[in-house]
C-alpha positions in Angstrom: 71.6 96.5 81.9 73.1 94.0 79.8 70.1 92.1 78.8 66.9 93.5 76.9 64.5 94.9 79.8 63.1 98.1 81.2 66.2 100.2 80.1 67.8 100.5 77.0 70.4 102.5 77.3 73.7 102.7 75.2 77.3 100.9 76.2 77.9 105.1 76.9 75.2 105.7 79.2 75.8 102.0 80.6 79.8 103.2 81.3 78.8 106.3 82.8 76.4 105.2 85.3 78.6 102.1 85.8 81.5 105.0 86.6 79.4 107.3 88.6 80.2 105.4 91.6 83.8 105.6 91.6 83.7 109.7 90.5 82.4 109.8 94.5 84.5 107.4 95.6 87.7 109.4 94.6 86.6 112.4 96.4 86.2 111.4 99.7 89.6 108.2 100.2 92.6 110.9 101.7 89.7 112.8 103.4 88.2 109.6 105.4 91.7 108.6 106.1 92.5 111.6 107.8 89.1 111.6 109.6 90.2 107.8 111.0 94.1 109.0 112.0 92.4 111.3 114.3 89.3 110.5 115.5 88.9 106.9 115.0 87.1 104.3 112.9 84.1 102.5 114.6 81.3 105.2 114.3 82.4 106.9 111.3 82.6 103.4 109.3 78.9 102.6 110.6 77.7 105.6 109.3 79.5 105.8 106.0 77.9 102.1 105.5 74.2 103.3 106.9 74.3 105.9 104.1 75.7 103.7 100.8 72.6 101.5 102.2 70.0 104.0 102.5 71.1 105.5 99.2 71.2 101.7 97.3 67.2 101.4 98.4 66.9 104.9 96.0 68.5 102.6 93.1 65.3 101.5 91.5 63.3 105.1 92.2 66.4 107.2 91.0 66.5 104.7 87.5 62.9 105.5 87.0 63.4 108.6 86.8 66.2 108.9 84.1 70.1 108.1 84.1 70.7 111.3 85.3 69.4 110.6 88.7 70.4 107.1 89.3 74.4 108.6 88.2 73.5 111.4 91.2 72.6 108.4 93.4 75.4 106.3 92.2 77.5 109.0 92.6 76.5 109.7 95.8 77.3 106.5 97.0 80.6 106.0 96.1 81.0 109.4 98.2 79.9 107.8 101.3 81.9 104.5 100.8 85.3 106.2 99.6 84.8 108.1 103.3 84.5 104.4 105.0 87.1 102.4 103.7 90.1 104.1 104.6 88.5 103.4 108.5 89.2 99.5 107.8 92.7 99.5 107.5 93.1 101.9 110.5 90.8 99.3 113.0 92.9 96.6 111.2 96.4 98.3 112.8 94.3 98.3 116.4 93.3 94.9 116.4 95.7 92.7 114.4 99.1 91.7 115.5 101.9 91.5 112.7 101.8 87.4 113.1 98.1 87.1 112.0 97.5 90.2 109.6 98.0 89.1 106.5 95.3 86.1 107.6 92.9 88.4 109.4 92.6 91.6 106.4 92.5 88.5 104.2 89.4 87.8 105.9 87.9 90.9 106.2 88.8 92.2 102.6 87.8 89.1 101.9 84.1 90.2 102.4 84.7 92.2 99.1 85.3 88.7 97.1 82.3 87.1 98.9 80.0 89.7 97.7 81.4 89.3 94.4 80.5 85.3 94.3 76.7 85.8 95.8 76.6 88.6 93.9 76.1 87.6 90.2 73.9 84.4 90.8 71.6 85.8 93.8 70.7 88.9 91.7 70.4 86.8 88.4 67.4 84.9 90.6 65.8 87.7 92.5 66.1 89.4 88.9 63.8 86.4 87.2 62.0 85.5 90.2 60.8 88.7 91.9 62.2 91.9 89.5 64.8 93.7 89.1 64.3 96.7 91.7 64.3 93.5 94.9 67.6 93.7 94.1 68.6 96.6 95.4 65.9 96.7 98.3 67.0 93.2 99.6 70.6 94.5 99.6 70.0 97.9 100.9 68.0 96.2 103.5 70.7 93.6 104.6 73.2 96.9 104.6 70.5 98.5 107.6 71.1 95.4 109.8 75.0 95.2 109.6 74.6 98.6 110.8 72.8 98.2 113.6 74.3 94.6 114.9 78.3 96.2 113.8 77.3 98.9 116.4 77.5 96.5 119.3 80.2 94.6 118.3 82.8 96.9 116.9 85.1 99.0 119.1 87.5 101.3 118.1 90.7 99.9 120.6 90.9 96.6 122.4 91.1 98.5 125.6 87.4 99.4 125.1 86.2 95.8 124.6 83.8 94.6 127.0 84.1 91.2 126.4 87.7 90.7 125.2 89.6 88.0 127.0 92.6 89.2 129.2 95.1 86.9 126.9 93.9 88.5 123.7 94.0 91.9 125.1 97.6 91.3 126.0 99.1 90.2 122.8 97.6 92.7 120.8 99.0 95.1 123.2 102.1 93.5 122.6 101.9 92.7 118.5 99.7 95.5 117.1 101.0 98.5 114.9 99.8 101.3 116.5 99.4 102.0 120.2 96.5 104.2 122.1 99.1 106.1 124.3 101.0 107.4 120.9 97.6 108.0 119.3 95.9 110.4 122.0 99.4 112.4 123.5 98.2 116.0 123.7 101.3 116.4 121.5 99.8 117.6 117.9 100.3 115.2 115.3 102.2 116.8 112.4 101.0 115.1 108.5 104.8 115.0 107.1 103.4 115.7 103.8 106.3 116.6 101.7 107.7 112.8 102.9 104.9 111.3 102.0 104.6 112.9 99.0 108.1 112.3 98.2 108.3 108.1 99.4 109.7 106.2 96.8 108.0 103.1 98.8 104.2 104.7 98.5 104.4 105.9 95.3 105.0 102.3 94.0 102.5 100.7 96.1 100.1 103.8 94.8 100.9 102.8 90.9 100.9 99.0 92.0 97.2 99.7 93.2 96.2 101.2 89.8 97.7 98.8 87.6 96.3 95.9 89.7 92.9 97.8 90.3 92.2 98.0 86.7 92.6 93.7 85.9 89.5 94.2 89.6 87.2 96.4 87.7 87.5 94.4 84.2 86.6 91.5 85.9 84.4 92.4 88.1 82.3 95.0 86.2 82.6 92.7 82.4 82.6 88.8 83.4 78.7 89.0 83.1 78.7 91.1 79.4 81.0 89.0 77.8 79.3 86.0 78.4 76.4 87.5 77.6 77.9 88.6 74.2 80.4 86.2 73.6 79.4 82.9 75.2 75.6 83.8 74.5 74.5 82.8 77.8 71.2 83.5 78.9 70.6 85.2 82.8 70.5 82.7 85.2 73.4 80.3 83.6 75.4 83.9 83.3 74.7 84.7 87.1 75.6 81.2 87.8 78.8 81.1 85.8 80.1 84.4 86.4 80.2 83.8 90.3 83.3 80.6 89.4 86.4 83.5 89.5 84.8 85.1 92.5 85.1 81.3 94.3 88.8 81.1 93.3 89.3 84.7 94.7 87.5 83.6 97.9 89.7 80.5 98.6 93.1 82.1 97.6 92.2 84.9 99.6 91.9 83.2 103.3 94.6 80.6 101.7 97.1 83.4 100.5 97.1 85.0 104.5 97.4 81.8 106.1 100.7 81.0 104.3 102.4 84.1 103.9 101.6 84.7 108.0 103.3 81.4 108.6 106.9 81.9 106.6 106.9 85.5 108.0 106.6 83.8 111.6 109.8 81.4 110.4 111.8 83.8 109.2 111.8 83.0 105.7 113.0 86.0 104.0 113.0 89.6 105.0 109.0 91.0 105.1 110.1 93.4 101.5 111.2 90.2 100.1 108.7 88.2 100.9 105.9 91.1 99.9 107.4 90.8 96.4 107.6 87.3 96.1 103.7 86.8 96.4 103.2 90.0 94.5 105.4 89.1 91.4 103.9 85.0 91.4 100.1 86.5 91.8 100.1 89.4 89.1 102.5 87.2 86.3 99.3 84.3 87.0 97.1 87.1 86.4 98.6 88.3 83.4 99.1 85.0 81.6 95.7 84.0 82.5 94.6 87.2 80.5 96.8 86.9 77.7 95.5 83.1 77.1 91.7 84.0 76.6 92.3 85.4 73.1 93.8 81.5 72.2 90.9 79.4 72.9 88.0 79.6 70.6 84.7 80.6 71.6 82.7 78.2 70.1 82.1 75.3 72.0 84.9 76.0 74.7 82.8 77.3 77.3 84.2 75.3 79.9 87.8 76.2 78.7 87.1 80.0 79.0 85.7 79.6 82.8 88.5 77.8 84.2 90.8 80.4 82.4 88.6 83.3 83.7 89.5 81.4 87.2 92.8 81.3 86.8 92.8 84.7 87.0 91.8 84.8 90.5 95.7 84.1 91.4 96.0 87.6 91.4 94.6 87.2 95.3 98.0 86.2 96.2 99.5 89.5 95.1 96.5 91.7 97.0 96.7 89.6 100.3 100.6 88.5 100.6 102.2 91.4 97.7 101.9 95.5 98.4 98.5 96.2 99.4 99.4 95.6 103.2 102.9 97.1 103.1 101.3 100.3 104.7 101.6 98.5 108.3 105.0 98.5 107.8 105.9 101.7 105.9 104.0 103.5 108.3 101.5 102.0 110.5 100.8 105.2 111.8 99.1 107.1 109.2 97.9 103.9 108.0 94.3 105.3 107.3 95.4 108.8 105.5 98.0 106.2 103.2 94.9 103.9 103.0 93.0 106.9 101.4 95.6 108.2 99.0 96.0 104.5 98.1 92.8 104.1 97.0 92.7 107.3 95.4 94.7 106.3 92.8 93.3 102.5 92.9 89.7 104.2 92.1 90.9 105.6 88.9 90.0 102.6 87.0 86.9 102.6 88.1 86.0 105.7 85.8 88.4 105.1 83.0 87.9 101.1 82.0 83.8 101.6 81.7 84.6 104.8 79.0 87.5 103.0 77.2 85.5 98.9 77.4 82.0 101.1 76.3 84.5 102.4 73.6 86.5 99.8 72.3 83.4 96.9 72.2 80.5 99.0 69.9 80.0 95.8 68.1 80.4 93.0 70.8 82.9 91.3 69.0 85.7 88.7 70.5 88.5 91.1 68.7 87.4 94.2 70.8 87.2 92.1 74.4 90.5 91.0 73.7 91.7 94.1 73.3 90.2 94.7 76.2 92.1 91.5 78.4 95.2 92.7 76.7 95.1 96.2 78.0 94.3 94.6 81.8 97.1 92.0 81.2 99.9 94.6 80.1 98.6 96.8 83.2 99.5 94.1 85.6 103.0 92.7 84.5 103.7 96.3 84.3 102.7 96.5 88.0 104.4 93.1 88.8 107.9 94.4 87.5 108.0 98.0 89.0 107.1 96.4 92.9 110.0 93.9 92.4 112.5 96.7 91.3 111.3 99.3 93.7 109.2 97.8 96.1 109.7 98.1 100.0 108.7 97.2 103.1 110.8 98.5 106.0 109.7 101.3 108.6 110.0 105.4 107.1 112.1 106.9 109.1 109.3 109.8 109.6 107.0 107.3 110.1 108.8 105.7 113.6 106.3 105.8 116.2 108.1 104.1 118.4 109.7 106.7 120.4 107.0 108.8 120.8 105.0 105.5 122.3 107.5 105.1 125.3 107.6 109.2 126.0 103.7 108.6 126.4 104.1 105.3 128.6 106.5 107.3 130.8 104.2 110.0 131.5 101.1 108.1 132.1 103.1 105.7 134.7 104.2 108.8 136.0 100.9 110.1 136.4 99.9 106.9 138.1 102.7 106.9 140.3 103.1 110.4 141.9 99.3 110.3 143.4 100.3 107.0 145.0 103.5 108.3 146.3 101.9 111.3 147.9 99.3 108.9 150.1 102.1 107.1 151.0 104.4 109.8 152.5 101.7 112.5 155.2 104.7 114.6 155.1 105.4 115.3 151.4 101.6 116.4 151.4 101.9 118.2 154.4 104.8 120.5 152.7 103.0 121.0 149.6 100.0 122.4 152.0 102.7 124.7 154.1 103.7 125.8 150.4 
């Protein structure tokens, strides 16, 4: 959309289809989260990924047609996603012990910043090479076949693994954040919604999210046009260039969990402390980085702007090590429904930047994308200062699962035992008979 071709439509139209996806998404985050709390994650997260790749091969059909349609499709989409990915962070609580967390969501959200990096050069070259509508059919297509391999390899508990080895099984049984017994008790689980609502902890991590979602979508969704209207690159070198953040975010991503795993295994501050440590170093990077764009000129300091635009991939270390995983340890429990609200609020920008960056650069000129980095910069040293002042990582009290896990160990041992004791004693069976 950003170069001449089969569409030309305005930076409006361009904002709202660019939006459509995250008007979807919004709907369906607390309801998916709620859907993974109770049920589980494995076949509802294949499906919600089955559909966004179904609906991505209707891309090129759906443009055709008109910008209505593709925003239906679009829109459609980010329904069917905003249902999945509160179901990662609830398989995440199964499978990861507290030592190794930070490490392994690093990974798997890590799958986000991969797609990001292949992203922007593959689809420049599919784009000149084979068309623009391959793109969405190649990656549509690839979306089919991680449905149908994930099916046979994800499982919803550990317990259900055929193929787990009996060490593994044992420390996550040990290390993880929420337990089968305390999820299936025939006790109803009661939402404590006016707590929730009420956390001084989760509504900071919620306005974190926002604040550090907005710098995401800038960069994500506005790397490529600025170059393109800035820089003057053509396609392939803009593809090939606008991948270089996405390969900082990769490496700080994995790097970021390795390191804050390791000084939470030694002890090296309390977990809130630590949490707002990485967050405050990552988002005041992120934020300078910003802020130092608007001081380089953009003639002839193309190199200059990259490595800046790289820079800003520090904010990594306040995603993987800050507040985004604090939800295992607020309340591990609900971790899917808090994933959902989370992201929620963390989708907002995904609306509001296209409107306000189609708004503010009518003419394309560096003034108006400053204004731009300056409103993403402001949003996350705001975000930086309210996690360090309010910030938190300890255990809700109405979140403390603990309990309720031993009541449910007691009665399945005691369910195990009684049968046994019965064989073992003819006359205590031949009483209950008499009875």
């Amino acid at each position: 959309m950003f170069y001449e071709g089969v569409f030309e439509w305005d930076k409006t139209t361009q904002g709202n289809i660019l939006g459509s996806f995250y008007y979807g998404y919004i709907f369906t985050n607390i309801i998916g989260g709620w859907v993974s709390d109770k049920l589980g994650g494995r076949k509802s997260f294949i499906a919600s990924i089955a559909v966004l790749s179904l609906l991505t091969l209707l891309n090129p059909l759906a443009s055709l047609q008109g910008p209505l349609y593709l925003f239906i499709v679009r829109f459609l989409q980010g329904v069917s996603q905003g249902a999945g990915m509160p179901l990662m962070n609830i398989l995440s609580a199964r499978w990861a012990g507290h030592s190794e967390r930070a490490f392994l969501l690093g990974v798997a959200y890590g799958g986000f910043t991969i797609a990001a990096f292949i992203t922007n050069p593959v689809c420049a070259f599919i784009c000149t090479n084979f068309g623009w509508s391959y793109i969405f059919y190649i990656t549509g297509g690839l979306g089919i076949v991680w449905c149908l391999v994930s099916y046979f390899l994800i499982y919803d508990w550990p317990e259900e693994h055929p193929r787990i080895s009996k060490e593994e099984l044992e420390f996550l049984q040990k290390n993880r954040a929420i337990h089968p017994l305390a999820q299936n008790t025939n006790k109803k689980i009661i939402i404590p919604w006016k707590s929730i609502l009420l956390s001084g902890p989760l509504n900071t991590l919620y306005f974190v999210h926002f604040c550090t979602l907005w710098g995401f979508v800038t960069l994500n969704m506005y790397i490529p046009q600025y170059f393109k209207e800035i820089l003057k690159m053509d396609i392939a070198t803009n593809g090939t260039l606008s991948s270089i953040p996405f390969l900082g975010m990769l490496i700080l991503h994995w790097l970021t969990g390795s390191i804050f795993d390791s000084m939470r295994r030694r002890n090296f501050c309390s977990v809130t402390n630590l949490r707002k440590g990485f967050n405050t170093f990552g988002l005041s990077f992120f934020t300078l980085s910003l802020c130092l764009i608007s001081l380089i000129p953009c003639t002839d300091n193309t190199l200059e702007i990259i490595l800046i635009f790289t820079l800003t991939s520090f904010w990594e270390v306040a995603i993987v090590g800050g507040y985004i995983f604090s939800i295992f340890e607020l309340a591990p429990r609900f971790a899917g429904l808090l994933t959902g609200i989370s992201n929620t609020f963390g989708v907002i920008p995904g609306f509001l930047c296209p409107t306000l960056v189609g708004y503010l650069t009518q003419n394309g000129k560096p003034e108006e994308w400053y204004l731009v980095f300056y409103i993403a910069a402001a949003l996350g040293g705001l975000g930086a200062l309210v996690y360090l002042i309010f910030g938190s990582s300890e255990l809700q009290p109405w979140a403390d699962i603990q309990s309720e896990t031993k009541v449910a160990e007691m009665q399945v041992l005691q369910q195990k035992l009684i049968p046994e004791d019965r064989n073992q004693n003819p006359l205590a069976n031949q009483e209950q008979v008499n009875s």
